[in-house]
C-alpha positions in Angstrom: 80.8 68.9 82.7 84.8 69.3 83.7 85.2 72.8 85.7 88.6 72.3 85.2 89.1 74.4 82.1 93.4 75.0 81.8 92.9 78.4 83.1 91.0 77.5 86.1 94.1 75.1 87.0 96.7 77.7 86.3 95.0 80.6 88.5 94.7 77.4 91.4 98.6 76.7 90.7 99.5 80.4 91.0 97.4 80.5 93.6 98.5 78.1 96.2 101.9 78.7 95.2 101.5 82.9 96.2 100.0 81.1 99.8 103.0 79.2 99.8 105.3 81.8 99.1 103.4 84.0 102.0 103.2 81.2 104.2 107.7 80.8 103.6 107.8 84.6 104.5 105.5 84.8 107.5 107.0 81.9 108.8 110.6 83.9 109.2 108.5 86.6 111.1 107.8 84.3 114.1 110.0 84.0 116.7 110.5 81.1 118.9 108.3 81.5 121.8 105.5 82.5 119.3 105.9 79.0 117.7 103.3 76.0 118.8 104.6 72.4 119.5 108.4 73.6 118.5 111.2 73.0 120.6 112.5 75.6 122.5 115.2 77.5 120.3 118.1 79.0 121.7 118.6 82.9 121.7 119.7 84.5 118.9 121.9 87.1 119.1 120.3 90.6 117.5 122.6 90.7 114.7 121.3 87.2 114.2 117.6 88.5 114.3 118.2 91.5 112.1 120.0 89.5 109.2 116.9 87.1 109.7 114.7 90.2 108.8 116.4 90.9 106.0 116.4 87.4 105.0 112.3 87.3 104.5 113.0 90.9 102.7 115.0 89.3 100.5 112.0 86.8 99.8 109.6 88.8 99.4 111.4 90.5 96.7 111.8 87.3 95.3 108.3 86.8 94.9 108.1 89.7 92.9 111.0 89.2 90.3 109.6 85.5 89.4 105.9 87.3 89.4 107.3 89.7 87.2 108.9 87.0 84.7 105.6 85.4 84.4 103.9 88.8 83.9 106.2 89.4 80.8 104.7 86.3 79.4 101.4 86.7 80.1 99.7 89.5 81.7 96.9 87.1 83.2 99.2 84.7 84.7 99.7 86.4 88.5 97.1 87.2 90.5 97.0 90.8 91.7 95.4 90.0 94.8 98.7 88.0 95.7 100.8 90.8 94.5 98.7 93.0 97.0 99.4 91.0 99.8 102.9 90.6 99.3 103.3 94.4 98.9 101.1 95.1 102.1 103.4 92.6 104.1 106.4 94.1 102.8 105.5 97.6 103.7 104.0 96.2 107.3 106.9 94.2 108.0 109.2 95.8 106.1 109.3 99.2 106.2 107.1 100.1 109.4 108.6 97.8 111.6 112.0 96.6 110.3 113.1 99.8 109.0 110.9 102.9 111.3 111.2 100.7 114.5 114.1 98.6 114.8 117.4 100.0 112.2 116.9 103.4 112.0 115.9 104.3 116.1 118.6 101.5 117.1 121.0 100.1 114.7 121.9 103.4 112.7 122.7 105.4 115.7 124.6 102.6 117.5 126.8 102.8 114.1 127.0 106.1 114.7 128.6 106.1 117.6 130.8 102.9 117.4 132.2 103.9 114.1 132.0 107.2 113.0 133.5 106.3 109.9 130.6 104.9 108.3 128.2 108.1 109.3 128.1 109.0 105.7 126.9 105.5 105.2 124.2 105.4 107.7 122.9 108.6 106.0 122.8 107.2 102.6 121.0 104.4 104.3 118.4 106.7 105.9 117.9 108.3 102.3 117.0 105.0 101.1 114.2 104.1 103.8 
């Protein structure tokens, strides 16, 4: 008897392709000297780091528009566990670190004070978090 019903091989596909897609995001989280058997990378600069962060951000929410086109199709086709996930590690990474640790104690008042210009930017930013 084949196990392998269609559905079975589309829930396996989804699958490894959510662990994957964690797997691309959590791998921007590291930094070098956290990385095994990698050479040693040179310093980035924090501006570097920072648009990093918002680079796996920006994947995250990727994950979720091309879960969201398949959910259109068919209801059954993402797994919510992998929806979970993703949300969890965008809140964990996203919003209490990124945002509650690192731009808004740090970058936002640095802003602030080097161009108090964009003040009433920084606030609409704070709004937003």
């Amino acid at each position: 008897m084949n196990d392998e019903s269609p559905g079975s091989r589309r829930r396996f596909l989804l699958a490894s392709s959510g662990i994957a897609a964690a797997g691309v995001v959590l791998s921007g989280c590291a930094t070098s000297h956290e990385r095994v058997g990698v050479d040693k990378e040179k310093e980035v600069t924090a501006n570097e780091d920072l648009m990093r962060e918002h680079g796996v951000l920006r994947r995250a929410l990727l994950v979720y528009r091309l879960s969201a086109a398949r959910l259109r199709i068919n209801e059954k086709a993402v797994a919510p566990d992998g929806l979970n996930k993703t949300a969890m590690l965008f809140r964990t990474f996203g919003e209490d670190y990124h945002e509650r640790q690192l731009e808004e104690p740090f970058i936002f008042p640095a802003v602030k004070q080097a161009r108090p210009a964009l003040s009433g930017l920084v606030e609409t930013l704070m709004v937003q978090h």
